[in-house]
N, CA, C and O of each residue as an XYZ file, in Angstrom:
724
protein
N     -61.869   -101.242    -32.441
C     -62.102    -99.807    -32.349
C     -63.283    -99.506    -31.431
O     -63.243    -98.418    -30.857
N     -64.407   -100.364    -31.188
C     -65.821   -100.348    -30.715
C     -64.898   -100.576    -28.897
O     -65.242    -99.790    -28.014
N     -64.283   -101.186    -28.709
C     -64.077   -101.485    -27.453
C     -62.960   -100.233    -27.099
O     -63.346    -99.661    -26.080
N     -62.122    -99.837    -27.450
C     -61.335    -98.698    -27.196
C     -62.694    -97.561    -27.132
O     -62.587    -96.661    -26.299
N     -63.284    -97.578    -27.537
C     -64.379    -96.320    -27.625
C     -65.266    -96.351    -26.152
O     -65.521    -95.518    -25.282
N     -65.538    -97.579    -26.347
C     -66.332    -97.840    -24.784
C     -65.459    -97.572    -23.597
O     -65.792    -96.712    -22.782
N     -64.373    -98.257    -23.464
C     -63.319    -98.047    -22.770
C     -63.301    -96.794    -22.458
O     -63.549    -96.597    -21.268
N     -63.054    -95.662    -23.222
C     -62.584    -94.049    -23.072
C     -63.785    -93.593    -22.806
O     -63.805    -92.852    -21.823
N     -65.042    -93.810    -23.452
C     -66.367    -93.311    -22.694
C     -66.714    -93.760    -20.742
O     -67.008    -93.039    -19.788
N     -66.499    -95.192    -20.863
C     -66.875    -95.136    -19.346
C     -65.802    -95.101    -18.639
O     -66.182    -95.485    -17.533
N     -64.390    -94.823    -18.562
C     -63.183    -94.373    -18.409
C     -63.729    -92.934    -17.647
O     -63.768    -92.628    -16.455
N     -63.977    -92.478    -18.409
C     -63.809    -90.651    -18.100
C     -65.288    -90.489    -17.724
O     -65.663    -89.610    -16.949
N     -66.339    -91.616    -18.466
C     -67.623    -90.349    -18.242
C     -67.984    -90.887    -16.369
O     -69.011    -90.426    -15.870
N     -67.068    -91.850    -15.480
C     -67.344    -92.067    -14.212
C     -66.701    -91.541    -13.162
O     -66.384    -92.172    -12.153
N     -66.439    -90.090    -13.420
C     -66.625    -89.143    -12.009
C     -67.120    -88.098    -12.176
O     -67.287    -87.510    -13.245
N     -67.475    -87.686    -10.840
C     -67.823    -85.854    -10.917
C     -67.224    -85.533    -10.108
O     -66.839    -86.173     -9.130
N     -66.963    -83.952    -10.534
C     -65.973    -83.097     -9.820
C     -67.336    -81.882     -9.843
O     -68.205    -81.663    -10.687
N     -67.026    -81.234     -8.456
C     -67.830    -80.376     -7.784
C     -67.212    -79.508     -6.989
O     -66.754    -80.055     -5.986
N     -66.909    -77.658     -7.097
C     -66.459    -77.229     -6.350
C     -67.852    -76.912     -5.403
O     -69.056    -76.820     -5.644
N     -66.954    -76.794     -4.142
C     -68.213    -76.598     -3.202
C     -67.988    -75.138     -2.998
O     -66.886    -74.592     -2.936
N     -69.202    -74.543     -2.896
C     -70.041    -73.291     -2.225
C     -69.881    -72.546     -3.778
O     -69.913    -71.317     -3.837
N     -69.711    -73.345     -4.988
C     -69.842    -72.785     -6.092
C     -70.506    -73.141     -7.098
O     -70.079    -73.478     -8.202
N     -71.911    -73.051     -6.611
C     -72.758    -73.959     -8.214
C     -73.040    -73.370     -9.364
O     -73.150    -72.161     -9.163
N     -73.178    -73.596    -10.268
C     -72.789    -73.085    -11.664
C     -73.594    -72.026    -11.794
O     -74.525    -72.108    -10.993
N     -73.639    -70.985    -12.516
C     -73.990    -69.395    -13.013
C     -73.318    -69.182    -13.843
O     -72.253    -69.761    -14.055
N     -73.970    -67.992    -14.720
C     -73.686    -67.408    -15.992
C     -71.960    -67.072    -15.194
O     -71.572    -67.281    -14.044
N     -71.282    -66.511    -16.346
C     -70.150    -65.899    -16.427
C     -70.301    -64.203    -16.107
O     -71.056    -63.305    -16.478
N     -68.998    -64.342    -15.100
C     -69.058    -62.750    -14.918
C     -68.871    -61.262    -15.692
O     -67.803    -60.951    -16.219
N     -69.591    -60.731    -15.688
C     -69.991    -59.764    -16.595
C     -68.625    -58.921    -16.067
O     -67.939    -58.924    -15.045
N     -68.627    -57.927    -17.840
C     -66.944    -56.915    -17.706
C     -67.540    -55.756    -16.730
O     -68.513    -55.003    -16.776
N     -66.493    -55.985    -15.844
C     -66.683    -54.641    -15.106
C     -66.308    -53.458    -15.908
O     -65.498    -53.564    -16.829
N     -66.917    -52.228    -15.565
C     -67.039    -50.810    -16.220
C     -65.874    -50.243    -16.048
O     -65.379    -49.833    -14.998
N     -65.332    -50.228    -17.409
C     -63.654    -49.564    -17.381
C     -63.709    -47.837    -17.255
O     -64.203    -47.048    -18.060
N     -63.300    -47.668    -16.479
C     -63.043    -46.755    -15.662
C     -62.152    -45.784    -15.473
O     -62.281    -44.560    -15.458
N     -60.889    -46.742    -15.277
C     -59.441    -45.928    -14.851
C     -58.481    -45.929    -16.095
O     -58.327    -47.092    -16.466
N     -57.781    -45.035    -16.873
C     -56.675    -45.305    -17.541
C     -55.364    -45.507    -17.206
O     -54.469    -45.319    -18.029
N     -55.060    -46.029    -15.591
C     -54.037    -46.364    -15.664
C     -53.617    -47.606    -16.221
O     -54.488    -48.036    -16.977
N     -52.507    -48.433    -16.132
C     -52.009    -49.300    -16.586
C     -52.356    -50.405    -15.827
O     -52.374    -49.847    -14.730
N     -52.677    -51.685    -15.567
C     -52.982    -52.729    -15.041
C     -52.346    -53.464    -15.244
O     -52.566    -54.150    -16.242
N     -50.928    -53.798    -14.216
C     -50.361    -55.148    -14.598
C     -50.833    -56.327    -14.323
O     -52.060    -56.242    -14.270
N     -50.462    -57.414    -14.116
C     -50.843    -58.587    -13.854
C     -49.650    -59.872    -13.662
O     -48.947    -60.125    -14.640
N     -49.505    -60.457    -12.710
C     -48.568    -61.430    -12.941
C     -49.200    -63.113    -12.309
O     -49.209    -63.315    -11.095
N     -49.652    -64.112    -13.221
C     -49.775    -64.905    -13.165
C     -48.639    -65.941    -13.227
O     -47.605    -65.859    -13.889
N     -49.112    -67.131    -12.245
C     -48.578    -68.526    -11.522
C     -48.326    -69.230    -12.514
O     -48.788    -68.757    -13.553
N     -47.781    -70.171    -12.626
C     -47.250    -71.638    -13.408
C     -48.428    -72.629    -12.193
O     -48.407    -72.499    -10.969
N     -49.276    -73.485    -12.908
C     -49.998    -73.988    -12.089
C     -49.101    -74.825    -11.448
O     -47.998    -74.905    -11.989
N     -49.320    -75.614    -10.213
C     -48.719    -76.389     -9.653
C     -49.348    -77.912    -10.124
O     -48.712    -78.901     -9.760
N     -50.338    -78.065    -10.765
C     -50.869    -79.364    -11.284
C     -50.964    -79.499    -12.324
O     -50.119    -78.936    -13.019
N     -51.735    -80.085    -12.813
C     -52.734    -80.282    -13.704
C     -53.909    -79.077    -13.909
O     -55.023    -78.977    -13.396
N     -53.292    -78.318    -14.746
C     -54.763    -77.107    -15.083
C     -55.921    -77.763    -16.213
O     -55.836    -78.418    -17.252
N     -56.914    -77.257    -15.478
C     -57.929    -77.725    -15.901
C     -59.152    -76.360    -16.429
O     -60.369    -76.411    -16.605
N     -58.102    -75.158    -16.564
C     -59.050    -73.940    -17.382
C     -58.891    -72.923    -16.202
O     -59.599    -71.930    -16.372
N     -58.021    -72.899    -14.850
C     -58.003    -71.640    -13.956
C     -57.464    -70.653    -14.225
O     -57.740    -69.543    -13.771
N     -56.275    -71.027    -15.315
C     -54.854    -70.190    -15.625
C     -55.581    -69.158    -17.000
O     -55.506    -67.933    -17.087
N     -56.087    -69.859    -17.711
C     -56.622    -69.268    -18.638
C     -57.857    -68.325    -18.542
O     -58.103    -67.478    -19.400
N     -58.831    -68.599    -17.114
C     -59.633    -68.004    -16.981
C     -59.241    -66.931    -16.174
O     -60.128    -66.084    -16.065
N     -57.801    -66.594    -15.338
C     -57.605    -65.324    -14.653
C     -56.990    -64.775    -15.677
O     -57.135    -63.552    -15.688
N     -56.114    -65.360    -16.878
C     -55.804    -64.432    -18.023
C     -56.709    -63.766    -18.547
O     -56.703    -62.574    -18.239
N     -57.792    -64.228    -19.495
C     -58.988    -63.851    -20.202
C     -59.970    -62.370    -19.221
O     -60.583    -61.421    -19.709
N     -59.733    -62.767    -17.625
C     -60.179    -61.670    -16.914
C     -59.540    -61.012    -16.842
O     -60.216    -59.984    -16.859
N     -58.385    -60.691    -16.741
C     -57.481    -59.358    -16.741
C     -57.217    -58.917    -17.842
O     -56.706    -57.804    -17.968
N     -57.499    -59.671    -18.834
C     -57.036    -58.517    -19.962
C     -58.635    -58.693    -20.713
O     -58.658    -59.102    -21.874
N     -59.224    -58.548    -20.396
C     -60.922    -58.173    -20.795
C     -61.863    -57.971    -19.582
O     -63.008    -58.070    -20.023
N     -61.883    -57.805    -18.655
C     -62.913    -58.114    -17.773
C     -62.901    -56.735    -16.449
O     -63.907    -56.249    -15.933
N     -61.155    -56.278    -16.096
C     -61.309    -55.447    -15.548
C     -61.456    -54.294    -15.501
O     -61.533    -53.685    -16.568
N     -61.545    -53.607    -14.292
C     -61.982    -51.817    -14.602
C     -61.271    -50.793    -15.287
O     -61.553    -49.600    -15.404
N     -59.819    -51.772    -15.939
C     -59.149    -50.695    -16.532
C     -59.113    -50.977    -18.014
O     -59.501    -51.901    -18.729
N     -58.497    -49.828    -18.200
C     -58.713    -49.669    -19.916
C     -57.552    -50.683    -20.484
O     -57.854    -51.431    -21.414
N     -56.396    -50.709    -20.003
C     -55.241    -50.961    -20.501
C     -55.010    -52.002    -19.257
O     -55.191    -51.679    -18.083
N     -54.546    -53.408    -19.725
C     -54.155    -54.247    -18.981
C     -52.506    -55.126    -19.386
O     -52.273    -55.181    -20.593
N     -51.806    -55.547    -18.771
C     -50.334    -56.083    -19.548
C     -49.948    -57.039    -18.400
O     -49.795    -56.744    -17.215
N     -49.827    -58.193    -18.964
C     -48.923    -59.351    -18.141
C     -47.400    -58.598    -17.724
O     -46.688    -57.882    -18.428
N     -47.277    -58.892    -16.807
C     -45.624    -58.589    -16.248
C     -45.199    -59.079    -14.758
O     -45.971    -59.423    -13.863
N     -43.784    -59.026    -14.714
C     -43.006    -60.292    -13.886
C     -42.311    -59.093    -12.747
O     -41.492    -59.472    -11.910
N     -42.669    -57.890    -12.818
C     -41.950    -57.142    -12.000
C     -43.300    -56.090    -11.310
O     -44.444    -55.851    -11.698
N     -42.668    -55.744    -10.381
C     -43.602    -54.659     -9.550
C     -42.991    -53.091    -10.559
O     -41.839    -52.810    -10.889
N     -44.258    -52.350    -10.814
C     -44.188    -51.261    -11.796
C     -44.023    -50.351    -10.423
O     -44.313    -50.803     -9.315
N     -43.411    -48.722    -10.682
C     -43.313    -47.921    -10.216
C     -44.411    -47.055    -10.013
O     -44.457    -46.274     -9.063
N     -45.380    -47.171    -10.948
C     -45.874    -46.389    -11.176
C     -47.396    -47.656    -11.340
O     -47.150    -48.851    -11.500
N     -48.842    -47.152    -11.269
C     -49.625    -47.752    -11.956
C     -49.984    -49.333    -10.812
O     -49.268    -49.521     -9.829
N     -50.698    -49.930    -11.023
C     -51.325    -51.217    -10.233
C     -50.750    -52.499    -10.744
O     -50.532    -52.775    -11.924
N     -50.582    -53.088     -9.912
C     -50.139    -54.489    -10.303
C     -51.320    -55.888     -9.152
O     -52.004    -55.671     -8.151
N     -51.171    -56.673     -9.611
C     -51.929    -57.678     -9.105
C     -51.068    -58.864     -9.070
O     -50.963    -59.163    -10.260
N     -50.166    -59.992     -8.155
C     -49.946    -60.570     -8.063
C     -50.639    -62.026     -7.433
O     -50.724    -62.388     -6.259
N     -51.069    -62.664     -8.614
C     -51.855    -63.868     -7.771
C     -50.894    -64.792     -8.142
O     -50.131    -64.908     -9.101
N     -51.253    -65.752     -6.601
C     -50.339    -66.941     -6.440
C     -51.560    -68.333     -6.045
O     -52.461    -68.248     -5.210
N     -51.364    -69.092     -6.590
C     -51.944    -70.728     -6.352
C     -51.228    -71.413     -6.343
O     -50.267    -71.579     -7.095
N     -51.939    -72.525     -4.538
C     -51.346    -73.239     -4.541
C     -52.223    -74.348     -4.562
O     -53.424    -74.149     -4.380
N     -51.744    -75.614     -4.778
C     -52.609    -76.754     -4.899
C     -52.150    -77.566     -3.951
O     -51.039    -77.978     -3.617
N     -53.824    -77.781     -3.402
C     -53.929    -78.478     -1.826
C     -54.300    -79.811     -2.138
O     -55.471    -79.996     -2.469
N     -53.568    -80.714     -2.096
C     -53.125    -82.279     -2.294
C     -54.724    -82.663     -1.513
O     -55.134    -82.075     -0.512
N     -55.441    -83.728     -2.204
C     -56.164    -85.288     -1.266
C     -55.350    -85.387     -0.562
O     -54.132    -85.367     -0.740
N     -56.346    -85.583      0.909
C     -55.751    -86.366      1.913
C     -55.009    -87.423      1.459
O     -55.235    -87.829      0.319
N     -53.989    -88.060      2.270
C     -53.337    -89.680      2.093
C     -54.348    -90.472      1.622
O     -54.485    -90.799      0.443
N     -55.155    -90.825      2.660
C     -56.175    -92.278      2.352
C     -57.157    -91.734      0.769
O     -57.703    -92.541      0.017
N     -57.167    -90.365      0.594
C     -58.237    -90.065     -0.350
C     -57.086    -90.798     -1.870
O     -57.361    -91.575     -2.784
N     -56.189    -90.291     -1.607
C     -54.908    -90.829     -2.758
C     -54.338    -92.115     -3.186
O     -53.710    -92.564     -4.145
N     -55.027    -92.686     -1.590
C     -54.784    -94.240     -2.000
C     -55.901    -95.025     -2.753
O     -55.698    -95.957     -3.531
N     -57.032    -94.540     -2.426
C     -58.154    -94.860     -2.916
C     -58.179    -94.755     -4.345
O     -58.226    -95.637     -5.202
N     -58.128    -93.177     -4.462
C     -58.303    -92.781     -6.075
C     -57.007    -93.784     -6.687
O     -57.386    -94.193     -7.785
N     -55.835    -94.241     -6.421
C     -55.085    -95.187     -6.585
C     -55.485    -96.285     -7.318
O     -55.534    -96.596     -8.508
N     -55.842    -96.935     -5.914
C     -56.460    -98.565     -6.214
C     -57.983    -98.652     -7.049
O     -58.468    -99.632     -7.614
N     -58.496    -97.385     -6.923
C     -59.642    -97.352     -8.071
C     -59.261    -96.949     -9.633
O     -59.995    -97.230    -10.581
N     -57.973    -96.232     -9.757
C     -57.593    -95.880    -11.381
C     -57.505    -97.622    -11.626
O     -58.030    -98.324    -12.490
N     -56.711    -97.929    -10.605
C     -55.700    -99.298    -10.891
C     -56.825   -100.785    -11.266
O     -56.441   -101.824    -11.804
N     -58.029   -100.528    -10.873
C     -58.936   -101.007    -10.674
C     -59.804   -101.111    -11.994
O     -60.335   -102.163    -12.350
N     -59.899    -99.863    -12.713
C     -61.021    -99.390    -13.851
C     -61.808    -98.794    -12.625
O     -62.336    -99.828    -12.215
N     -62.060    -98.201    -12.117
C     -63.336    -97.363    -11.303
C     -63.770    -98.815    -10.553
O     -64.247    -98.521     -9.457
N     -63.772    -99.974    -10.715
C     -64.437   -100.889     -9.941
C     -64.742   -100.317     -8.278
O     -65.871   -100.091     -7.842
N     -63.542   -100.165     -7.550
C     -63.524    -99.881     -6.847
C     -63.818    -98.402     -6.615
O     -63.384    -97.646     -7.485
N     -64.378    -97.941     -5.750
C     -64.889    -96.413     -5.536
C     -63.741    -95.638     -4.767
O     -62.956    -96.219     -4.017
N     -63.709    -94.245     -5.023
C     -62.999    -93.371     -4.709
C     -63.298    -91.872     -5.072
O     -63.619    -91.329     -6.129
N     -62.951    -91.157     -3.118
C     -63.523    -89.398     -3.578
C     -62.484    -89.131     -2.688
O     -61.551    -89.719     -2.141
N     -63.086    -87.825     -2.759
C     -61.900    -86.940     -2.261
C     -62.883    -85.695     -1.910
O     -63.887    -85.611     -2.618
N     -62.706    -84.726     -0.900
C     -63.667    -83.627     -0.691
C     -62.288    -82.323     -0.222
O     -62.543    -81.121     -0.148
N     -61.425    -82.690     -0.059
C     -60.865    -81.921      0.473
C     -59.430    -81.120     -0.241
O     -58.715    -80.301      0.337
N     -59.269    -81.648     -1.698
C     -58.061    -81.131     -2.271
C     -58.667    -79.676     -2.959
O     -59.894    -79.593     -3.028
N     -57.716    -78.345     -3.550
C     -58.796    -77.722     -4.325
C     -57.258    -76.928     -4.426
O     -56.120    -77.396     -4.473
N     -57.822    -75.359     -4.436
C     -56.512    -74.460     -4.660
C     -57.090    -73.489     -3.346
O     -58.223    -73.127     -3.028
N     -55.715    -73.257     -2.748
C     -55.574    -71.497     -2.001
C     -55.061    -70.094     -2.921
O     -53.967    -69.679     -3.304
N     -55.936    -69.806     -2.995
C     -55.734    -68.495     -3.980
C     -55.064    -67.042     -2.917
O     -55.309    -67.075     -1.711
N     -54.336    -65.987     -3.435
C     -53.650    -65.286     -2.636
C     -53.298    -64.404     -4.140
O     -52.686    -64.862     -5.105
N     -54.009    -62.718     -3.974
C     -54.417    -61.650     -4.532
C     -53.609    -61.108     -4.232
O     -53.753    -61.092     -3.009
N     -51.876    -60.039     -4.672
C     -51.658    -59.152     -3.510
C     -51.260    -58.531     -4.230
O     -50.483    -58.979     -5.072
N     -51.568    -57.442     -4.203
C     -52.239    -56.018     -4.753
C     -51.059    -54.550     -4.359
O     -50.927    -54.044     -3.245
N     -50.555    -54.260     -5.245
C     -49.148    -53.119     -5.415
C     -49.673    -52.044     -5.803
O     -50.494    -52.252     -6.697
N     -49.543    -50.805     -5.477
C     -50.005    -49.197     -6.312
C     -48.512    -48.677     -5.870
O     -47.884    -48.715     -4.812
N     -48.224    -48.128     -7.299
C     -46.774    -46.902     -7.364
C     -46.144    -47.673     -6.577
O     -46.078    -47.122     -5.479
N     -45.353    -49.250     -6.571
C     -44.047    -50.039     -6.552
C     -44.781    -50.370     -4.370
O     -44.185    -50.959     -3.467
N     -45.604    -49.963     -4.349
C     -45.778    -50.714     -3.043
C     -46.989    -51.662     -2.439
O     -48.044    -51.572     -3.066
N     -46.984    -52.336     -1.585
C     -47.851    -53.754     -1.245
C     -49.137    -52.952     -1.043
O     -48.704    -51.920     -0.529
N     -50.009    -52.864     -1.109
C     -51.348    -52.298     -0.630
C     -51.826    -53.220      0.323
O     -51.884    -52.942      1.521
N     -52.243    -54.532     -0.251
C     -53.037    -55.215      0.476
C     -52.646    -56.299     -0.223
O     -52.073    -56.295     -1.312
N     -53.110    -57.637      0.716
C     -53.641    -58.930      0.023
C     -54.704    -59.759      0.630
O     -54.821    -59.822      1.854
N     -55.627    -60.515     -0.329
C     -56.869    -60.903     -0.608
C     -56.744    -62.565     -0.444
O     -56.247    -63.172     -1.393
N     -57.016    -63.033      0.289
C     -56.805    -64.851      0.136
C     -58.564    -65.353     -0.168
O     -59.504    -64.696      0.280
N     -58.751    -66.698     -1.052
C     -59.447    -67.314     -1.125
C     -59.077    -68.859     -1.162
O     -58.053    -69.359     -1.626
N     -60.207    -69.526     -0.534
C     -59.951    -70.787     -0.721
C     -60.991    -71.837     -2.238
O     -62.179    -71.554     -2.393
N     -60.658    -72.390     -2.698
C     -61.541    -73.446     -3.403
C     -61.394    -74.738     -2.684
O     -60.291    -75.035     -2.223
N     -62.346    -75.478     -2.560
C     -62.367    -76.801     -1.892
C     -63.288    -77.387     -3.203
O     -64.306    -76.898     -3.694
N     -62.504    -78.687     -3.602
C     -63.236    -79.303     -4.975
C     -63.387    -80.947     -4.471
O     -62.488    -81.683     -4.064
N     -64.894    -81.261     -4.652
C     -65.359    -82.802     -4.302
C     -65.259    -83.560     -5.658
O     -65.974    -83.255     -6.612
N     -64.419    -84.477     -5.696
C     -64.272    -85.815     -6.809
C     -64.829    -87.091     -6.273
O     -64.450    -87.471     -5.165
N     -65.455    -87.594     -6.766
C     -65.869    -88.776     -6.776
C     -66.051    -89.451     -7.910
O     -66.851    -89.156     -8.798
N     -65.109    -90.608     -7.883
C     -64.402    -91.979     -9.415
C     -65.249    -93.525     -8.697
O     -65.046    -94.115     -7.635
N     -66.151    -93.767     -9.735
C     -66.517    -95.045     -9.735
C     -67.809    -95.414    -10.196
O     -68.914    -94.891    -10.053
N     -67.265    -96.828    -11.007
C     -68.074    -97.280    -12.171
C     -69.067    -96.721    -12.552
O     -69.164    -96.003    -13.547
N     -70.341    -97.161    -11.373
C     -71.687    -96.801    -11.382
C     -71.967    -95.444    -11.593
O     -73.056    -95.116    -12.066
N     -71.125    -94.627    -11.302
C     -71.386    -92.965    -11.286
C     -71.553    -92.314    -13.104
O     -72.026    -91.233    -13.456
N     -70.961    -93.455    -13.996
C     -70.895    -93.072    -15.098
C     -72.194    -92.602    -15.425
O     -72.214    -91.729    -16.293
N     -73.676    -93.090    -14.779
C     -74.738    -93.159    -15.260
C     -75.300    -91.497    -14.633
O     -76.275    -90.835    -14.990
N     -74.641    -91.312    -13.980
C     -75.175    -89.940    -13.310
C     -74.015    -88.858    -13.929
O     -74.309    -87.719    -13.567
N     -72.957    -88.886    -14.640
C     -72.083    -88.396    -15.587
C     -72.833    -87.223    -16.091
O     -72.005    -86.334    -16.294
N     -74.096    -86.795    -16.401
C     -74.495    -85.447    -16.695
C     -74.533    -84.326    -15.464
O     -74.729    -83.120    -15.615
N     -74.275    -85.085    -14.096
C     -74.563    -83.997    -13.272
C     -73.185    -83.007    -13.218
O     -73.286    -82.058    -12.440
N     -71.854    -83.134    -13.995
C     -70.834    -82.935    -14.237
C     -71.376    -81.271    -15.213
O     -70.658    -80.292    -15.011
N     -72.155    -81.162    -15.833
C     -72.881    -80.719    -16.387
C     -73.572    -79.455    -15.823
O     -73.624    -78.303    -16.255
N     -74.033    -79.982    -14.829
C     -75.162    -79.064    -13.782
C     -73.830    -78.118    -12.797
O     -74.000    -77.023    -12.260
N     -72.767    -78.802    -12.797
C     -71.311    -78.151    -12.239
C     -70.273    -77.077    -12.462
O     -69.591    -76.963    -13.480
N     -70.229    -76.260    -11.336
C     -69.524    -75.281    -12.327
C     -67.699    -75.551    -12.560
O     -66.906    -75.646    -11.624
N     -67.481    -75.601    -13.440
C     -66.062    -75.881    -13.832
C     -64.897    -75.318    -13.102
O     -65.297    -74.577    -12.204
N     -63.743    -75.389    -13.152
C     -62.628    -74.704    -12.585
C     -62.256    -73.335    -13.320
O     -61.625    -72.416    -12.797
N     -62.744    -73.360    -14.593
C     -62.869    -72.485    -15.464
C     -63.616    -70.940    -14.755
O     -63.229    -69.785    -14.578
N     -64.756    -71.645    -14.525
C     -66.072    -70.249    -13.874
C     -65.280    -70.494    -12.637
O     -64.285    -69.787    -12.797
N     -65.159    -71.147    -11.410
C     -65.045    -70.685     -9.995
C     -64.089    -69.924     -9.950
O     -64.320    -68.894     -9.316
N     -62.345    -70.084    -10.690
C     -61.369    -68.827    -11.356
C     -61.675    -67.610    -11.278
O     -61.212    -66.767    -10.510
N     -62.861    -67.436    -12.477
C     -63.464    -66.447    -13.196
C     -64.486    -65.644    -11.709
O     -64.439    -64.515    -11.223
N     -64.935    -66.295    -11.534
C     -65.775    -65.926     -9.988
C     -64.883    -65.569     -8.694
O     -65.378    -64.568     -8.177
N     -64.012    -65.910     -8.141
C     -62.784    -65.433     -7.469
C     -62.554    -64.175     -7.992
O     -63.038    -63.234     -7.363
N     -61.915    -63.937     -9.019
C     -61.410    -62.479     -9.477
C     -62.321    -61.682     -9.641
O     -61.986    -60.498     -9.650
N     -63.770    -62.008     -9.826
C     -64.652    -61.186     -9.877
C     -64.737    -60.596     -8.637
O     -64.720    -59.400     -8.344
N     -64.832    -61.573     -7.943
C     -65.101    -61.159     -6.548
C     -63.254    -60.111     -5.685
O     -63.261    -59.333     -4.731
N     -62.280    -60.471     -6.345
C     -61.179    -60.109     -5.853
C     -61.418    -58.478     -6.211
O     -61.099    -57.536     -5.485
N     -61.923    -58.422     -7.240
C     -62.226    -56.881     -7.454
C     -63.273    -55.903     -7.020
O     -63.304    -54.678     -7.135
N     -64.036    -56.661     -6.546
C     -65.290    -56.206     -5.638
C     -64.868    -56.048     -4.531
O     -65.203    -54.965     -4.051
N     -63.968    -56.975     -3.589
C     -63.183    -56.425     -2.316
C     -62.158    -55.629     -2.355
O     -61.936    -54.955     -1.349
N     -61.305    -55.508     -3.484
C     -60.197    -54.955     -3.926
C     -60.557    -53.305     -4.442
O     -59.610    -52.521     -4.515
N     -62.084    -52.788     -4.821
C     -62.474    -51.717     -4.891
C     -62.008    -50.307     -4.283
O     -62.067    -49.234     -4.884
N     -61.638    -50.464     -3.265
C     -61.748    -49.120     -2.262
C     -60.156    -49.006     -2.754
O     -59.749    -47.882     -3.046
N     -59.547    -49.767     -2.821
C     -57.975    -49.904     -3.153
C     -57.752    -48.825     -4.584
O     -57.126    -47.765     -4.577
N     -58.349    -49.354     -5.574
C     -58.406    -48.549     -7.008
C     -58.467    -47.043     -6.811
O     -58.514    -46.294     -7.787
């Protein structure tokens, strides 16, 4: 049991993941509800492995934005705002994939990162059944897997999650998305 334990501790506690141009901060505060129209919303099926993005653009639209009344839905309304966000997930390079590969395959012995996989985010924004606008963002997320890193495993910590950079996107989607409302 002592060796399965060690195993799953230095297993997992040897990488960090880091989105870049996003270092960790409080959580974004509810914007001031405002409007009583209706606020739809239609969220993605992740294309990966979610790791807290899906849940954090839910939790913001139905608590966080300027309207009073918010509702998931799969169709463009006639009437009232809709928000269609789409993610896509931008694969490691080849060689970054072979690496992270031969290092799972390895136990971390071998080292492996990646700087360049993350999500393209894409906002596009409907009033009374028509396109208004759309909003693109990028995330770019740095991983780095191997052994020795387990010991620096708190700076994972000092990082802001996929959870907040989500949550920070839509904050920000509504701050550019303003003049639109």
């Amino acid at each position: 049991m002592k060796w399965i334990l060690c195993f799953v501790v230095v297993f997992f506690a040897n990488c960090i993941i880091s989105y870049r141009d996003f270092p960790q901060a409080p959580p974004s505060p509810s914007l001031e509800k405002k409007s009583d129209a209706v606020f739809f919303y239609m969220l993605p099926t992740f294309p990966q492995l979610n790791l807290g993005g899906r849940e954090a653009l839910k939790e913001f639209f139905d608590n966080k934005t300027p309207f009073r009344k918010t509702q998931e839905g799969n169709e463009v309304p006639k009437s009232g705002y809709l928000v269609n966000v789409k993610v896509n997930y931008r694969s490691p390079s080849k060689s970054a994939v072979v690496f992270l590969g031969l290092s799972t395959i390895t136990a971390t012995i071998l080292p492996a990162w990646s700087n360049q996989d993350g999500y393209d985010l894409e906002y596009i924004l409907y009033k009374n059944g028509t396109q208004v606008s759309s909003f693109q963002y990028h995330i770019y997320r740095n991983y780095y897997q191997w052994l020795p890193i387990a010991l620096a495993s708190w700076y994972n910590l000092q990082t802001a999650s996929e959870r907040e950079v989500f949550e920070r996107i839509t904050a920000k989607f509504f701050e550019d998305a303003r003049a639109n409302f």
